[in-house]
Every structure is written in C-alpha cells, then in structure tokens.
C-alpha positions in Angstrom: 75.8 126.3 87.3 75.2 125.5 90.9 77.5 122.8 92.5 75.1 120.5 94.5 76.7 118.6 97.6 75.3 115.7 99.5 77.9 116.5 102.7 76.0 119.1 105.2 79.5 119.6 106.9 82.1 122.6 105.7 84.8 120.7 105.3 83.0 117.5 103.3 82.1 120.4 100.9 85.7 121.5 100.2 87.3 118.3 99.9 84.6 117.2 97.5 85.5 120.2 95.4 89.1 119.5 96.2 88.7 116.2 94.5 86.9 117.3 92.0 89.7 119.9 91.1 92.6 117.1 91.2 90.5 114.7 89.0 90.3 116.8 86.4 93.7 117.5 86.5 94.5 113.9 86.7 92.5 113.1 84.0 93.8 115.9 81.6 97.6 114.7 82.4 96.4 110.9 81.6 95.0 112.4 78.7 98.3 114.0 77.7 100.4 110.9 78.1 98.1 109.0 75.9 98.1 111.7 73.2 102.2 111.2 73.1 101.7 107.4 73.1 99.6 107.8 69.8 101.7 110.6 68.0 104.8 107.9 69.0 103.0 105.0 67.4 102.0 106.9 64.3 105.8 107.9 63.9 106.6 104.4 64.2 104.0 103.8 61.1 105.3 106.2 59.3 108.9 104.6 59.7 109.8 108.3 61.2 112.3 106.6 63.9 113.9 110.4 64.7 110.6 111.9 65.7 110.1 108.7 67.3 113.1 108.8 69.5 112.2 112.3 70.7 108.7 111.1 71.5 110.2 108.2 73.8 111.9 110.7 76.1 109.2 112.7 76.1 106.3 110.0 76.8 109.2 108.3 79.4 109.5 111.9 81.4 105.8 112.2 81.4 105.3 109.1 82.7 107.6 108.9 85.4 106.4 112.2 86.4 102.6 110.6 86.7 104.0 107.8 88.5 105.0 109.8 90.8 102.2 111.7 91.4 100.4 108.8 91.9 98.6 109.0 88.4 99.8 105.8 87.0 101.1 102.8 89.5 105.0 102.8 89.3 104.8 99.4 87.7 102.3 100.6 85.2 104.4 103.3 84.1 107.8 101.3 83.7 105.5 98.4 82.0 104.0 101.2 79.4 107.9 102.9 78.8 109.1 99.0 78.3 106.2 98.1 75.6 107.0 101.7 73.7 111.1 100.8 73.7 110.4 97.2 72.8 108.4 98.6 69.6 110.6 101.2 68.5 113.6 98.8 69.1 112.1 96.8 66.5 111.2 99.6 64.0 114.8 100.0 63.9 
C-alpha cells in the first residue's frame, strides 16, 4: 500500500507519518483502558469484588499513565478513577 501525502515538503512528510504512528498508539492505549473499564464493571456484576479490586489499581495506573502522556486530560482521568471507586464502593 502506497502512503499518499498532500505536503510536497520532507519534513511535512515525516511528521504526517509521525502522527500517524502516535495515533495509533494513542488509540490502541485508549482502547486498552476501556477494555479494563469493562472487565471491572462486569466483575462488579458478577458481585466478584476481589477481581474487582485488582482491576481498580490496574485501570487507576493505566490511567494516570495516559494522563500523562497527554492521552486523557488530567481531570478526565481522576473524574473516570472517581466514578469506578464510587461504584465499587457501593458493590461492597
């Protein structure tokens, strides 16, 4: 598959690649984090609260992490760990 680029100038070309290259990997990381938030809430379901607890730490490291790689706004990321703790605060 040819890569097509509007810029004519070198370095257009590689940051457009560049960017291409990080959103993928953004995407797959936001991706990730989502995939924890799911396998959290269908512990929660399940009334597993153990494997829920280890999910918590996992989705909070993950999102911190993407917060500060500029993935998910700071306040986004605290907002999403404070929703998850609220719920399985209740479950308990």
């Amino acid at each position: 598959m040819e890569v097509r680029y509007l810029a004519n100038i070198k370095s257009a070309k590689k940051r457009i690649g560049v960017n291409r290259k990080k959103a993928a990997l953004n995407k797959s990381r936001k991706t990730e984090v989502k995939t924890y938030i799911k396998k959290f809430e269908t512990a929660l379901e399940e009334n597993n609260i153990d494997e829920a607890k280890k999910l918590i730490k996992v989705i909070d490291r993950k999102l911190k992490k993407a917060a500060h790689r500029n993935i998910y706004h700071d306040n986004a990321a605290s907002r999403k760990i404070s929703k998850l703790t609220k719920k399985l605060n209740k479950a308990m």
